[in-house]
N, C-alpha and C positions, 0 to 999 in steps of 0.2 A: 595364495594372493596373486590377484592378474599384476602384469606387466604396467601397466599407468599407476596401480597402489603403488608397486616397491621405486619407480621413479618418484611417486608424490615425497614418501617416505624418506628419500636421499635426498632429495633435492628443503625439504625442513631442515634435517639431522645439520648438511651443511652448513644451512644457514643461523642456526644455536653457533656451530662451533665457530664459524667465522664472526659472528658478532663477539664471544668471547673472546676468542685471538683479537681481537682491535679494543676492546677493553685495555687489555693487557699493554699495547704496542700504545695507547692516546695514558695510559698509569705514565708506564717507564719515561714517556716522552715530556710529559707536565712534571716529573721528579728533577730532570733535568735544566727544564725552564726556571723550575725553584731553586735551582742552585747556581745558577746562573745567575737570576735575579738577585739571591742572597748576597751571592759576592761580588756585584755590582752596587749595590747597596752600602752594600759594608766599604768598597774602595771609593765611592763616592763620599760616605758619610766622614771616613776617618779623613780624606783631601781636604774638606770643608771643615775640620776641626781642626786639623795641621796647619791651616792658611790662619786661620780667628788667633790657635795656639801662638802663633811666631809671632802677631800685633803688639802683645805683652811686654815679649824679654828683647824685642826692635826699641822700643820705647823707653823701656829701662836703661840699654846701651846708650841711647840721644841723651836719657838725663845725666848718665853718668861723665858721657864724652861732654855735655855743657859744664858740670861743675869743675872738671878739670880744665879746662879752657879760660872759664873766672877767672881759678885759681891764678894760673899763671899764660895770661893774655899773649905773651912776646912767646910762647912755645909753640915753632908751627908745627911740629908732630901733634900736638893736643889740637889747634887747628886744623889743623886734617882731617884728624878722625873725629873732628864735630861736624866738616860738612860729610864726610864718608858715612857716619850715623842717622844723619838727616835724609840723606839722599835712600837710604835701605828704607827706614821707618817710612818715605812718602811711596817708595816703591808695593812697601807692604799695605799700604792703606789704599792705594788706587788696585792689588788685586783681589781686595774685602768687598770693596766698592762693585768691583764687576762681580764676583760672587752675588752681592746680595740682588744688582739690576739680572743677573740671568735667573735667578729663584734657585740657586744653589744653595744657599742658606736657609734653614729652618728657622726664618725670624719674625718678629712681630711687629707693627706698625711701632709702638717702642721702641725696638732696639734699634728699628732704623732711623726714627729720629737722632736716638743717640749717636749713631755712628756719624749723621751727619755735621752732628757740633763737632764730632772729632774732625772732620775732614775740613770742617772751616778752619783747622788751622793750620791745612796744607800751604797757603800761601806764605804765613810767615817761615815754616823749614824751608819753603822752596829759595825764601829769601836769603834763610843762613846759607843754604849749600849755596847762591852764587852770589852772595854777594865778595866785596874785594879784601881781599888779605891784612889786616892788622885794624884799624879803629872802626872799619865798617863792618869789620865779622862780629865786633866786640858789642857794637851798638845793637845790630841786630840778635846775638845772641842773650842782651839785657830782657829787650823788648821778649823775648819768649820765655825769659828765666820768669817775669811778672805771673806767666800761667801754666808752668809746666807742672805746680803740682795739683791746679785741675781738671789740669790734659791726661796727668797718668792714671790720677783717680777714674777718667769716666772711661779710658781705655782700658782698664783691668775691672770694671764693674760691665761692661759690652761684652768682654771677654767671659765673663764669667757665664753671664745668663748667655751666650750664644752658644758655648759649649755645655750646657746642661740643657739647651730647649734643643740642641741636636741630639744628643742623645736620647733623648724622650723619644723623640718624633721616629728616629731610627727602630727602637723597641715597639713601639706600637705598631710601625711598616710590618716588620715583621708576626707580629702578635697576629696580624687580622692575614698577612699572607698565608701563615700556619694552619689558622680556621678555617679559610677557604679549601686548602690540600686538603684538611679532614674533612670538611662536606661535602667531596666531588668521591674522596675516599667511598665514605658512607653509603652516597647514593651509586657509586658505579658495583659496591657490592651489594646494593639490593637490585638493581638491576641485573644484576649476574645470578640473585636468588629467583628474579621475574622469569631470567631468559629460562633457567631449568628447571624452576616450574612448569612453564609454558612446552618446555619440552615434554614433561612427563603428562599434561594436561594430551597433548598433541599423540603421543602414542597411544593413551586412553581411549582417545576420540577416533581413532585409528584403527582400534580393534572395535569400538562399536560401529563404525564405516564397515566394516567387514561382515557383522554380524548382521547390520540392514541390508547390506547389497544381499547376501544368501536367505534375508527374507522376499528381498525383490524377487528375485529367481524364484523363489516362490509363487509372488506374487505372481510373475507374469507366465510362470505354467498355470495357475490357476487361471490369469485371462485367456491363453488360448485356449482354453477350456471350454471359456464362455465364449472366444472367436469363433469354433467350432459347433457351440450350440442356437447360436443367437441367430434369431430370424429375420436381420438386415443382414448385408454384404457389408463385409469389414475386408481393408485392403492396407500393407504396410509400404511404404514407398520409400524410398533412399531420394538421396539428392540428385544423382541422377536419373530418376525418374522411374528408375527400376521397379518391380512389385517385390516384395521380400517375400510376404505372407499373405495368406488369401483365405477366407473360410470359405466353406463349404455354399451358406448361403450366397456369397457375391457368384459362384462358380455355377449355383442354379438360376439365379436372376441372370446373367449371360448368356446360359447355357454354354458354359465353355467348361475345358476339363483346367483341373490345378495345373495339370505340364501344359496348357497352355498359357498360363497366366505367368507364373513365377519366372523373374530375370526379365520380361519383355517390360515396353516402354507402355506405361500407363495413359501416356498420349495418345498408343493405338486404339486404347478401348474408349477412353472417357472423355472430358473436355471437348467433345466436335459442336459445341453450342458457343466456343469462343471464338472471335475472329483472330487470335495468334496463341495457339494452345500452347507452343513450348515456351513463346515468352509468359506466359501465363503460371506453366509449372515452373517455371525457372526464379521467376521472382517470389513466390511463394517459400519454393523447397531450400533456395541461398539466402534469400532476403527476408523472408517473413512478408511480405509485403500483399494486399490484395486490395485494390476499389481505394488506393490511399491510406491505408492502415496498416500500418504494420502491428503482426502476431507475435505475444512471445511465444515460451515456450509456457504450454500447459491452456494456452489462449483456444479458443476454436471461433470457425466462421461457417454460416451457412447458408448455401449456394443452390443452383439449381442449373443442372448441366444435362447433356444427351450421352447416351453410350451408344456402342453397337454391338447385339450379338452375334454367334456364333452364325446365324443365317445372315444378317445383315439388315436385319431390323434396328430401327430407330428407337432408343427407349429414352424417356423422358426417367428423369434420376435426381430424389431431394438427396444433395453433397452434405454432408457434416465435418470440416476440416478440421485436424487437431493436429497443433506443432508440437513435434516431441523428440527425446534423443533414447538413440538403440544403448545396451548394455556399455558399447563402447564409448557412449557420450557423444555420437553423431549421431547428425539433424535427421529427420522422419518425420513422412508425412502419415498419420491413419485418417483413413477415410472410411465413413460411416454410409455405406450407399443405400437407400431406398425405391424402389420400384414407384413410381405415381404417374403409369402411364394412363391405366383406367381413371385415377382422382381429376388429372387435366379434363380427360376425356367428360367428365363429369360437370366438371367446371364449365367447361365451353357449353354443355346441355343446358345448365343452368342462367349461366348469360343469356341463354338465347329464348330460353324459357321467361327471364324476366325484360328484354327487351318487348316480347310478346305482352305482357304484361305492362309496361309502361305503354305501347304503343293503345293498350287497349284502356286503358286511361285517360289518353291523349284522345281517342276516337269516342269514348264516353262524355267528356269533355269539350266535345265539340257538336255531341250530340245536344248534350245539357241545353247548350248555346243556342242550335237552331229549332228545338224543340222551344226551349224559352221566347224566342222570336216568335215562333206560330199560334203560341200559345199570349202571348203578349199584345199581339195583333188586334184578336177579336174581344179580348178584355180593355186596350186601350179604348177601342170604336166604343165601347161598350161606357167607359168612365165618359167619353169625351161628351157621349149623348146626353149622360145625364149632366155635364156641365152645361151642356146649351141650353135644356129645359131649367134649368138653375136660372143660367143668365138671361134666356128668352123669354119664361113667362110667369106668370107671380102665383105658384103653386097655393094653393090653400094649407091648413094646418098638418090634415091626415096627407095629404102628397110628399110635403115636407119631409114628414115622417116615413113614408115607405121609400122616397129616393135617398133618403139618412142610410135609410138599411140597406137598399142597390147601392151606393156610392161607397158604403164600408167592407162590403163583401166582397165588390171589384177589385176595392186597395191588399184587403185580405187577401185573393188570390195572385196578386202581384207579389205580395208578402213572401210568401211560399213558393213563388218561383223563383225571386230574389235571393231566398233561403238553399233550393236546390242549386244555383249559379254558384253563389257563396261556396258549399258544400264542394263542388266542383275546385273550386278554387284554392281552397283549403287544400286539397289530398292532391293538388298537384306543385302547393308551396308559393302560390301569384298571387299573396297580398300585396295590392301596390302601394309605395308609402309616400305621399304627397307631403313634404313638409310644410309646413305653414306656421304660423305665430298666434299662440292663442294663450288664457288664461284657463288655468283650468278648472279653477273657482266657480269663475263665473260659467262655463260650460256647465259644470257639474248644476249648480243651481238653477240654468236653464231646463236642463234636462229633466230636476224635478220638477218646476212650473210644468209640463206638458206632462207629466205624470200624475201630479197631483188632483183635476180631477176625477180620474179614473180612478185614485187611491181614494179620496172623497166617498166615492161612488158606495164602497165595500165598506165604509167607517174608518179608515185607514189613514193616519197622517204621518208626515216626515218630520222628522231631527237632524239637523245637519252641523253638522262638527270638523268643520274646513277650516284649512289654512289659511292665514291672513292674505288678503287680496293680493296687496299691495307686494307681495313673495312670490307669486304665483303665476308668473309669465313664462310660458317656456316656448320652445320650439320642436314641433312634433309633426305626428301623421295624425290629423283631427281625423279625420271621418275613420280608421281603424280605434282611435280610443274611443269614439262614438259606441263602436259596435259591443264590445262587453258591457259596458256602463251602462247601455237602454237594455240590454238582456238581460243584466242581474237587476236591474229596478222594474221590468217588467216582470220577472218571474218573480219577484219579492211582493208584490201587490198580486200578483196570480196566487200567490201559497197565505195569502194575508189577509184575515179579514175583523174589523173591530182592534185592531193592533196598529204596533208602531211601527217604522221603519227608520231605520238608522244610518245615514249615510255619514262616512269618514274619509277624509281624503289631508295627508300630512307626507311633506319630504323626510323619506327612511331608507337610510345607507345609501345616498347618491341618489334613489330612485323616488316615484311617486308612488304612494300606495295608498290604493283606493279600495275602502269597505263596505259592504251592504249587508246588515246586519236587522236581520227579519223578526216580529215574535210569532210566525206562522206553525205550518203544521209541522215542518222539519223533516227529513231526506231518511227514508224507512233503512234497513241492513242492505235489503234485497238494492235497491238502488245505489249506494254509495261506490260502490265498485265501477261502476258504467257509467255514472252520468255524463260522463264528455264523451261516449260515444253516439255515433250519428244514429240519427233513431228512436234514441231510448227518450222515453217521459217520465218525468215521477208524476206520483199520484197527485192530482189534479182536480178531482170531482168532488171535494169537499168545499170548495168554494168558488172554482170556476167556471164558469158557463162555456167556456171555448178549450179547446183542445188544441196543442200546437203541434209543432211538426217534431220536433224532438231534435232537433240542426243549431238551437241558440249556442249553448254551451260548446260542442263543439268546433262551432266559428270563432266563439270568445275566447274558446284555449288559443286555436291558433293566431288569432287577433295582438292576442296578448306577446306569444313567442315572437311574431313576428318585431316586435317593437324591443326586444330582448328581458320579456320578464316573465314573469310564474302569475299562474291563477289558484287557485286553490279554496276549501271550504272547511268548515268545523258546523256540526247540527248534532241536536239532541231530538227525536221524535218526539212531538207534541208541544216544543218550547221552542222552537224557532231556528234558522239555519242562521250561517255569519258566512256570506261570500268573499274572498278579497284576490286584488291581483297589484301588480306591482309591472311597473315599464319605465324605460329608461326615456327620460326626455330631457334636451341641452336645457339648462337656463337661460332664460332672455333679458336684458333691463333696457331693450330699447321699442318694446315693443309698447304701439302706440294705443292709445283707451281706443276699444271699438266696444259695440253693442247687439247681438244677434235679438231681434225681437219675433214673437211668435208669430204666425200667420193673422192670424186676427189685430196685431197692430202694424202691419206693414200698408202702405200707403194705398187706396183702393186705387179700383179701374179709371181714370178719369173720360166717363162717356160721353163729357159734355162737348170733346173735342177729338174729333176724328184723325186717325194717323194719316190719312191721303197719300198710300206709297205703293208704288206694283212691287208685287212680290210673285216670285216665280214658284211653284208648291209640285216638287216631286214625289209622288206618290204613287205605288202599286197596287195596293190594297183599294177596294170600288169605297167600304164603307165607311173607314179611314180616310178617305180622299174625299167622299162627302161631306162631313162632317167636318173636316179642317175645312175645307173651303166655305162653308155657310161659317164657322165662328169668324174666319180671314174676313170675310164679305162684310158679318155684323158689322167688323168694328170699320167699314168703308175702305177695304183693303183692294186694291184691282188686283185681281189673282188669277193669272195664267198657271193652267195645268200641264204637267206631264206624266204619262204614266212607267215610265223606267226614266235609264239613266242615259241611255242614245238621243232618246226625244227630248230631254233636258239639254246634252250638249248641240243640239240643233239649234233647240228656240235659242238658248244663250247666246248661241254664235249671232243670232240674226237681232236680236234686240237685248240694251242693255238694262239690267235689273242689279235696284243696287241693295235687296238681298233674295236669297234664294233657301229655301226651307226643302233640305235635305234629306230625303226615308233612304240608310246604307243600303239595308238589304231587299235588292231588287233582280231583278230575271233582266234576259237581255245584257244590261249593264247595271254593276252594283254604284253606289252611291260615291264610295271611294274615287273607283275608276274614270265617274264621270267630272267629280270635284278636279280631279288631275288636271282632266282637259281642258275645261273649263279656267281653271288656271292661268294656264301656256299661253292660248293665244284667240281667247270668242271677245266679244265682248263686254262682256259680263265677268272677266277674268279678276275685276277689282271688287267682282261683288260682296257683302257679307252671305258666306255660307254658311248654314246651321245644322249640322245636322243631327236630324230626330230619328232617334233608335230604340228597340228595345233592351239591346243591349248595354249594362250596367257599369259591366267591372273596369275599373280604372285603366289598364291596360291596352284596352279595345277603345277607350275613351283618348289615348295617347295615342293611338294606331290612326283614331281617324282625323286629329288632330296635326297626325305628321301627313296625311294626304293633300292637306289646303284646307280644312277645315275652319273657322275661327269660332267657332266655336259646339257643345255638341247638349242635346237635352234629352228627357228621356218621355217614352212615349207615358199618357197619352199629350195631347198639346190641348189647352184649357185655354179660357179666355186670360186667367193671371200670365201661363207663360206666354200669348202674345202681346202682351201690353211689357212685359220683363225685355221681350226680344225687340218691337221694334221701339220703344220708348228710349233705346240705347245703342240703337243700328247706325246712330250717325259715333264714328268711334270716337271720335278729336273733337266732340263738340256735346257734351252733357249736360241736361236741364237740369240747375236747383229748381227747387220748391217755389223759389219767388218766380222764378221764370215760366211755369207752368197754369199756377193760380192768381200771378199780379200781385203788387204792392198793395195795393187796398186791402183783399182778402189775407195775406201776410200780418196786417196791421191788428185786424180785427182776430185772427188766431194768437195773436200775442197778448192782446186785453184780454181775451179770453182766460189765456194761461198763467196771467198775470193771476188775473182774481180767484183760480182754482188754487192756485200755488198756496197763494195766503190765507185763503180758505184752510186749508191742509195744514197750515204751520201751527194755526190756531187752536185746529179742530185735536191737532197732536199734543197742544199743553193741556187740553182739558180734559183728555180722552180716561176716561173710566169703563163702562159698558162692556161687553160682548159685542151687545148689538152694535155698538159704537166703534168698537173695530174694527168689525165684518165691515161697515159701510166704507170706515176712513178705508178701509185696503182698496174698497172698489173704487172709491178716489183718486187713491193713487195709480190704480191701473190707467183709469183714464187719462189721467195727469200724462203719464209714462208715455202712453200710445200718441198723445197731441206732442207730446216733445222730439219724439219718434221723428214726425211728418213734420214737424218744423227744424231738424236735424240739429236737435240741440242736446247732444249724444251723452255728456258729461250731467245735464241735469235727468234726464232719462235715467242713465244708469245711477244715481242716487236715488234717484223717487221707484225706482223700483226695486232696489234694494231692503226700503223702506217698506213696500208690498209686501215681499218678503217676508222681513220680520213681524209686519203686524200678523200676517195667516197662522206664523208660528206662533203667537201670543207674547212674542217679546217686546212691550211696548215701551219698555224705557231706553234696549236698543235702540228703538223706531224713534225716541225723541232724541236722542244721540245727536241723531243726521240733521236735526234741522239746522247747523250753520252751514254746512255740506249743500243742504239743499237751497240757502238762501244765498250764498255762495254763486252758488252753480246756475240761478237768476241772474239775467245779464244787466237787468234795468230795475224797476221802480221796485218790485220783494229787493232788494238789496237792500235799499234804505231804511 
């Protein structure tokens, strides 16, 4: 047995016997308290029975010394000892009196009444003891002869019960003082069976303490066992910092020998990666302490420090800390060292490998960019041409039809650049998210309107199973929820033909979640793994005449992540796919009724009245700059040229233009640069600038925006965008619809819309046919479009809601609406 066991073992043993010895010394000392108290008790109890005892035979002496005194009145010996008698018995009754006021007496509300009638008749004794010697002792001794035998009765019945309720009370004192002594008895000898119990429990546990430590000792010759085989550096360290033990492996990772290591300061070898290594060991090896933690024991941490070997290399070193105590129950540090000077080495290859790799992302990405530009160029000139022969000359049927097919093959290859930008944008994480306030009902069911007759086209119609309107305001990124929602409805009518399509859109768990649920040809084994990768197509030529680029699904995953939600699909081959995604968008309840209407009911060009405004037209491009300038001119536009962005801030300075129609990317000076200047200090500095790019992505649209831009479009420029740009160039001052076409013409679009209204309300109660719906819808389209251009937003959005449900076949929806729509008439349909 070591030296600290037979200490532990003494220092127990004593303290058994010393709790015993004070057993013994707190016994003998409570025997004496008890005897103590017993015959304090007892000399109180018998005082208090002595004092009540003598009230009796005092009283008895009074009656006796008054009958002798009757007897014979003229005795003053018998006179005497009647007031001598009197004078005792009141003596005796005033220290009863102070007995029972200190709680001397063992007595009960009872007795102390009674005693009190006894003491009411201390004033007439008091009277015999003074009163005067011969007829006035006599007089007064009458007067008490009247009640003395029911003075003596109620003093020897006081008497009585006060010395048997004393007694009692004395016997029970003791009875339950007795009980106490035996239960302190009791328990101080089971405690005295606890303490030598616990003693023999303690020796037991004593010799199994013995039998674990010489398994330890076991134990940790079997660890250096494993110190010596193990292929990390393993090091023992004391609190002073000393090395104890050392394996073989630490001694080869150093290159140092064991008599170099052992007893030296482990500061010298390790820790040179801290800026105070001995405070560093020292808070550790005394405190436990490292980074604000303290370790206990059996706790570890780990670290990443330098060593130096043997030659004076630098070694890079992963630390494993472990707090522990030596045989003798002092603190120890083992340290678990490993070599990762090659892993860093490694590491640093790899960063440098992937910065290469991002940069060349970032230089793909900016190729995308002016690759897109170049290519964007000859394809706007190209759109823009066939706009002018659109608006120029009155093609005949077959022309119609082949600028149908140049004008959708242009947009198509815009599509596809648009798709590679996207692409771009995507795999470097820069969707931009524009919030805005929308409903997303009604987007949704915009979305199919302009799907629908391309779904038509294949036999293909839509079901739609949306959320109540009136729920459905929120606030989001519209143009990123745009972009999955026309992909999965364009691929659902690409994979769909003589089938349904099922559009669902309902708030699920906090989120929106929107479904497209096809009965096409459905997503074969081989595709189901890839389809959100860039590139990939599913089979397609079963029913589509056009091939896409294979970039949808992938923009719509990220589309989707970016707005915090999942995409995902379920398809059976042959019976149809079910697309659905899910994104997180705030609720709105203040968002105000708007109405987004197609291209076709937006208000036309009005040619009847020319803009008359000089416009400054920045352009590099020859056939681009053509071509704007003959549509600018069409519409009687005076339009100075320039062909970069130096010669723009020239003319600008010299003349002022109050807008100026901006191409960014130019030689010489870009469109940004010139806009800056332009700004500061020409005179054209308050102009509206616009500038017209090819470039797309919202980012580059806030870049040119933070230049001085007010606003930015994208190429090609159409007659629609300049009738959009300058019909609203003056900014503080906007033309309503009366303002443009006059009150007259106002007047006659309202009769007009009056009489289609009611027409419609009518044609809705009677409505039976097919044919009779197809027509009512095309009614109501028209209705829609005229309410459009008389900005009468609220019955629009009813009357085409009504559209709507007639194309679906739901026509008693559709008659629903008519107080809605008679409603939403501001005059005479009211009535």
């Amino acid at each position: 047995m070591d030296q600290p066991a037979r200490k532990g073992l003494i220092r127990s043993s004593f303290f058994v016997v010393a709790t015993v010895i004070g057993f013994v010394i707190f016994g003998i000392y409570l025997t004496r308290v008890y005897e103590g108290l017993r015959e304090t008790t007892d000399r109180a109890t018998e005082n208090s029975i002595w004092v009540v005892g003598q009230i009796e035979p005092n009283s008895l002496q009074f009656k006796i010394a008054m009958e002798d005194f009757l007897l014979n009145p003229s005795d003053p010996i018998a006179e005497e000892r009647l007031r001598m008698s009197a004078g005792i018995l009141m003596s005796r009754m005033d220290i009863v009196k102070i007995h029972i006021a200190e709680d001397r007496l063992a007595v009960i509300d009872e007795l102390v009444q009674t005693f009190d009638t006894i003491f009411s008749y201390k004033p007439k004794l008091l009277a015999i003891a003074q009163a005067d010697k011969g007829a006035d002792t006599l007089n007064k001794a009458m007067t008490m002869q009247m009640d003395m035998n029911m003075f003596i009765e109620r003093i020897r019945g006081f008497t009585v019960k006060t010395m048997r309720l004393a007694a009692d009370k004395s016997a029970y004192e003791r009875s339950r003082l007795w009980s106490t002594i035996n239960g302190f008895a009791q328990a101080s000898f089971v405690l005295v069976l606890m303490l030598v119990g616990s003693m023999f429990v303690m020796i037991f546990s004593w010799n199994r303490m013995i039998v674990t430590r010489n398994k330890e000792a076991e134990a940790r010759e079997s660890l250096q066992k494993t110190y010596d085989l193990s292929s990390e550096g393993i090091m023992i360290v004391d609190r002073m910092a000393r090395i104890l033990t050392v394996n073989p492996a630490a001694t080869e990772m150093l290159h140092l020998d064991e008599s170099d290591l052992l007893n030296q300061n482990v500061i010298d070898t390790l820790y040179h990666g801290e800026d105070d290594p001995k405070q560093f060991a020292w808070n550790i090896l005394t405190k436990g302490q490292h980074n604000c933690i303290t370790l206990e024991h059996g706790m570890t941490y780990r670290t990443t420090t330098r060593a130096r070997s043997k030659d004076g290399t630098m070694l890079d070193i992963d630390l494993l800390v472990a707090r522990d105590r030596d045989s003798r129950g002092r603190n120890v540090l083992v340290l678990f060292l490993r070599d990762i000077t090659e892993q860093k080495a490694r590491e640093t290859e790899l960063r440098e490998t992937r910065d290469k790799a991002v940069n060349a992302v970032e230089s793909r990405i900016r190729f995308f960019a002016a690759m897109s530009h170049e290519m964007r160029t000859p394809i706007s000139g190209a759109i823009a041409a066939l706009d002018a022969i659109n608006v120029r000359t009155n093609p005949n049927s077959d022309q119609k039809r082949l600028l149908s097919i140049a004008d959708k093959s242009a947009h198509a290859a815009l599509d596809q650049i648009n798709n590679v930008l996207d692409l771009a944008w995507v795999e470097r994480g820069d969707f931009q998210l524009d919030i805005v306030e929308f409903n997303y009902v009604d987007v949704i069911e915009e979305a199919v309107d302009q799907f629908r007759p391309l779904a038509q086209s294949v036999g293909t119609v839509f079901e739609l199973e949306l959320d109540d309107r009136d729920t459905s305001f929120v606030r989001g990124p519209l143009r990123v929820f745009m972009r999955p929602l026309n992909n999965l409805l364009g691929n659902a009518i690409k994979h769909t033909k003589n089938g349904t399509i099922t559009i669902r859109a309902a708030e699920y768990r906090g989120q929106v979640r929107i479904e497209v649920e096809d009965t096409g040809s459905g997503i074969s084994e081989a595709d189901r793994g890839r389809i959100f990768e860039p590139f990939i197509m599913g089979d397609t030529k079963q029913f589509s005449a056009t091939q896409s680029s294979g970039l949808g699904l992938p923009i719509a995953k990220r589309a989707v992540e970016s707005m915090g939600g999942e995409i995902g699909y379920s398809s059976k081959l042959g019976y149809g796919t079910l697309f659905w995604f899910t994104c997180k968008l705030e609720s709105s309840k203040t968002l105000s009724e708007r109405i987004t209407l197609p291209e076709t009911l937006r208000m036309p060009a009005l040619k009847s009245e020319a803009i008359k405004e000089e416009v400054l037209l920045v352009e590099d491009n020859e056939a681009s700059r053509i071509l704007a300038c003959e549509m600018l001119e069409w519409h009687e536009l005076d339009v100075t040229i320039a062909e970069n962005g130096r010669e723009a801030v020239e003319i600008a300075s010299s003349r002022k233009f109050p807008t100026i129609l901006m191409d960014v990317n130019m030689p010489v000076m870009d469109g940004l640069a010139a806009t800056k200047i332009i700004r500061k200090s020409s005179k054209s500095k308050d102009a509206k600038i616009i500038g017209v790019t090819a470039y797309g992505a919202p980012d580059e649209v806030e870049r040119f925006l933070r230049s001085g831009m007010d606003e930015v479009i994208n190429k090609p420029l159409t007659s629609g965008n300049i009738q959009s740009i300058f019909t609203g160039s003056k900014k503080n001052n906007q033309l309503s619809v009366k303002d443009i076409v006059g009150s007259e013409k106002i007047d006659s679009a309202m009769d007009s819309l009056r009489s289609e209204v009611k027409r419609l309300l009518e044609g809705l109660s009677s409505l039976n046919l097919k044919e009779e719906v197809d027509k009512m819808a095309d009614e109501a389209h028209r209705i829609k479009g005229l309410a459009a251009i008389l900005q009468l937003s609220d019955l629009a959005k009813q009357v085409g809601q009504c559209e709507r449900l007639l194309k679906d076949g739901k026509i008693a929806e559709a008659r629903s609406l008519t107080s809605k729509i008679r409603s939403a008439m501001p005059t005479e349909v009211n009535s």
